[in-house]
Residue frames relative to the residue before (quaternion, step in Angstrom):
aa qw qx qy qz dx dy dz
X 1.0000 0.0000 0.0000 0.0000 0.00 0.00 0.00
X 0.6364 -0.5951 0.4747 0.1243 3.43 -1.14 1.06
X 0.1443 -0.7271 0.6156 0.2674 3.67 -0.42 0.33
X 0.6125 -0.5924 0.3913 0.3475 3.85 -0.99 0.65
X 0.8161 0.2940 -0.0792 0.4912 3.47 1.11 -1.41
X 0.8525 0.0988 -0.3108 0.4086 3.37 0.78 0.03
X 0.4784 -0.6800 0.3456 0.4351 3.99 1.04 0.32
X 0.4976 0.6403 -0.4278 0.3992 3.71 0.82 0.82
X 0.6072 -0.5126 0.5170 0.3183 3.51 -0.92 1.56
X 0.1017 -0.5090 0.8547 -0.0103 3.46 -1.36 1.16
X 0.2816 -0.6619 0.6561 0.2280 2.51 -2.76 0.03
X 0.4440 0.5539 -0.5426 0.4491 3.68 0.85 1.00
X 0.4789 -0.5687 0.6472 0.1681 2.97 -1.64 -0.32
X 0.5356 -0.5386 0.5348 0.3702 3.98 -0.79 0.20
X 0.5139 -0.7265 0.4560 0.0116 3.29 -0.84 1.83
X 0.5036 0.6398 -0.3204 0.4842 3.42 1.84 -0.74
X 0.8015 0.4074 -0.2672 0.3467 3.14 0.47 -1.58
X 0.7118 -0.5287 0.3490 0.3034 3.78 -1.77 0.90
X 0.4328 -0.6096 0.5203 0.4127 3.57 -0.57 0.03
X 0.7736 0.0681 -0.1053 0.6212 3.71 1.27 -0.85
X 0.2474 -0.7754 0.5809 -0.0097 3.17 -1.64 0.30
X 0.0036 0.7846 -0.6058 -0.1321 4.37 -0.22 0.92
X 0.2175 -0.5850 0.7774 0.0786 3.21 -1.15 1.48
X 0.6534 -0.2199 0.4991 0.5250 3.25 -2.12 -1.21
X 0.7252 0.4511 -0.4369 0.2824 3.39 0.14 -0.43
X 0.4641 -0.5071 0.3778 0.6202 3.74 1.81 -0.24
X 0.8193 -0.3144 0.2191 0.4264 3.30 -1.80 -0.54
X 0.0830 -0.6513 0.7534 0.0370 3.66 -1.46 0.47
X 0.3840 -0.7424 0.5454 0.0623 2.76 -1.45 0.80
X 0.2728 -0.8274 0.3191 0.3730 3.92 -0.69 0.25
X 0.2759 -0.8293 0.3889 0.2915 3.84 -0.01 0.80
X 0.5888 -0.7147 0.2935 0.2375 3.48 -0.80 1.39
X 0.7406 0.4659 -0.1324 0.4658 3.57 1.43 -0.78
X 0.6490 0.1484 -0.2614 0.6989 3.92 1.45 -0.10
X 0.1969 -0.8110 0.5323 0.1417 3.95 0.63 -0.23
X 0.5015 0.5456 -0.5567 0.3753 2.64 0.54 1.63
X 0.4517 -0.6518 0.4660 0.3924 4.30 -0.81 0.88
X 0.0790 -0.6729 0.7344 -0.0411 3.34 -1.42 1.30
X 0.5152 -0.5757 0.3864 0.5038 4.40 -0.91 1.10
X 0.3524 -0.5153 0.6889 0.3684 3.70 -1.79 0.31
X 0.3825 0.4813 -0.7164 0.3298 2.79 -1.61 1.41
X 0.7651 -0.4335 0.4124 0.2380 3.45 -1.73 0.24
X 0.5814 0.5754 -0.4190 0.3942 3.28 1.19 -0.43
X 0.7764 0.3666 -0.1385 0.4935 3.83 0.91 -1.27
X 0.7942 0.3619 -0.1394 0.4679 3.40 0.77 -0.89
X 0.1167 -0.8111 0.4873 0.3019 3.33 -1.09 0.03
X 0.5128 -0.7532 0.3834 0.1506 3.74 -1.12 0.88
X 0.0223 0.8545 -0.4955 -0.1542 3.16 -1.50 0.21
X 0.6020 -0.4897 0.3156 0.5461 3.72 -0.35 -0.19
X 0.2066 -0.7979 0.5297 0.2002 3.59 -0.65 0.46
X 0.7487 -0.0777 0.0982 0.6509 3.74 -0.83 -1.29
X 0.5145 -0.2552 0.7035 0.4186 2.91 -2.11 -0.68
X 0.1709 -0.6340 0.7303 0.1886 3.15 -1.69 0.53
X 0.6987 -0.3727 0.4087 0.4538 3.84 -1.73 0.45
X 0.5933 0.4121 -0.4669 0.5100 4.30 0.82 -0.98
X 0.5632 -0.4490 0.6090 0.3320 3.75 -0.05 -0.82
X 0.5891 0.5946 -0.4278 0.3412 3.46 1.10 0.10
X 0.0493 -0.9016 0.2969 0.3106 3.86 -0.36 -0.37
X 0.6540 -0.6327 0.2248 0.3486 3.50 -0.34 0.97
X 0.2526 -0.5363 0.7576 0.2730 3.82 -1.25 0.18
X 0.0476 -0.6669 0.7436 -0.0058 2.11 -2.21 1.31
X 0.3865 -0.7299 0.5221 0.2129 3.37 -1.15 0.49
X 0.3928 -0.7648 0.3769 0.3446 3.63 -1.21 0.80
X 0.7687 -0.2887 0.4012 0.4058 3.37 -1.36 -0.27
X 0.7850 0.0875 -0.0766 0.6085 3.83 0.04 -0.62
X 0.4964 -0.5742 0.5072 0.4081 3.70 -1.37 0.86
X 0.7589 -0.3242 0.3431 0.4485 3.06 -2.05 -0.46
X 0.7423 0.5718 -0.2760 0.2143 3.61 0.53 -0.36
X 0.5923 0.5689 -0.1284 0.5559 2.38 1.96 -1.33
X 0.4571 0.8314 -0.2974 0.1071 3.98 1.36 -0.78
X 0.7761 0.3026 -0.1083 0.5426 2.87 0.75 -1.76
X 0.2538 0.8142 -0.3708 0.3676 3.99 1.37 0.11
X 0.7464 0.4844 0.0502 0.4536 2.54 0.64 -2.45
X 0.8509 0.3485 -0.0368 0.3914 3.09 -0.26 -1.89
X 0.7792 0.2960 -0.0910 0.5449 3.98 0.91 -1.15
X 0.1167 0.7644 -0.6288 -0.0817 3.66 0.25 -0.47
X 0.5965 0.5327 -0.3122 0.5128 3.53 0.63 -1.03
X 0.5665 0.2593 -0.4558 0.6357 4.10 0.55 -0.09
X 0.7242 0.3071 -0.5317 0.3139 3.50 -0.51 0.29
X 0.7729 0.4205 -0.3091 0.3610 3.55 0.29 -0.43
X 0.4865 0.5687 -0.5239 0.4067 3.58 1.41 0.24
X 0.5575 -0.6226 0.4665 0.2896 3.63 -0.89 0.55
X 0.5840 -0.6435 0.4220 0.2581 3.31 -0.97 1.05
X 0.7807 0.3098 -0.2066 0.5019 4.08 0.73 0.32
X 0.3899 0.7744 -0.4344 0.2439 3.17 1.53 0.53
X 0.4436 -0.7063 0.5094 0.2119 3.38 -1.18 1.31
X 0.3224 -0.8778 0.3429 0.0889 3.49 -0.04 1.66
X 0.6318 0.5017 -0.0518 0.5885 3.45 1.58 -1.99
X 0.7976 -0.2507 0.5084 0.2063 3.04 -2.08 0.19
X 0.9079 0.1730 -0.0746 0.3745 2.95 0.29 -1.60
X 0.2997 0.7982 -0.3762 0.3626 3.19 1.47 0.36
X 0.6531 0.5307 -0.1622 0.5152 2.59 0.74 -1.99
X 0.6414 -0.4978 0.5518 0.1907 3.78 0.38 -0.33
X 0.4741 0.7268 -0.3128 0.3861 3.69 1.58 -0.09
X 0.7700 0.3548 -0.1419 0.5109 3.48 1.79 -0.61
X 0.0246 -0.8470 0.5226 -0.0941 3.43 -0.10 1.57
């Protein structure tokens, strides 16, 4: 996202906008890192277990940035490792 006043990549989103949103397509969420609304469901987002509920059941939750936007956000450092990198010990050639 664009800052308004000086053209430099920011990492928020516009405070204005809803966290959720019901189109036709049902609910969408907004994702914190392109800020734009993608449907809630499993397809865009990933999930975890949330609280305990009073039944004993526990809720799904959904993260902050979509699937695309995840490993952006959250890992950067998995993107910039080269795609053939010798990871182990024995990769490297350390076990003979």
């Amino acid at each position: 996202m664009k800052d308004q006043y000086d053209n430099k990549t920011t990492d928020w989103v516009d405070v204005n906008k809803p966290k959720y949103i019901e189109t036709e397509l049902g609910r969408e969420k907004l994702c914190i890192q392109c800020g734009e609304y993608w449907p809630l469901d499993d397809e865009f987002w990933f999930t975890y277990s949330g609280k305990l509920k009073k039944d004993g059941t526990k809720s799904t939750c959904y993260e902050a940035a979509c699937k695309s936007c995840y490993y952006i956000r959250y890992k950067p450092q998995r993107l910039q490792r080269p795609k053939k990198a010798i990871r182990s010990y024995y990769e490297k050639g350390g076990a003979a």
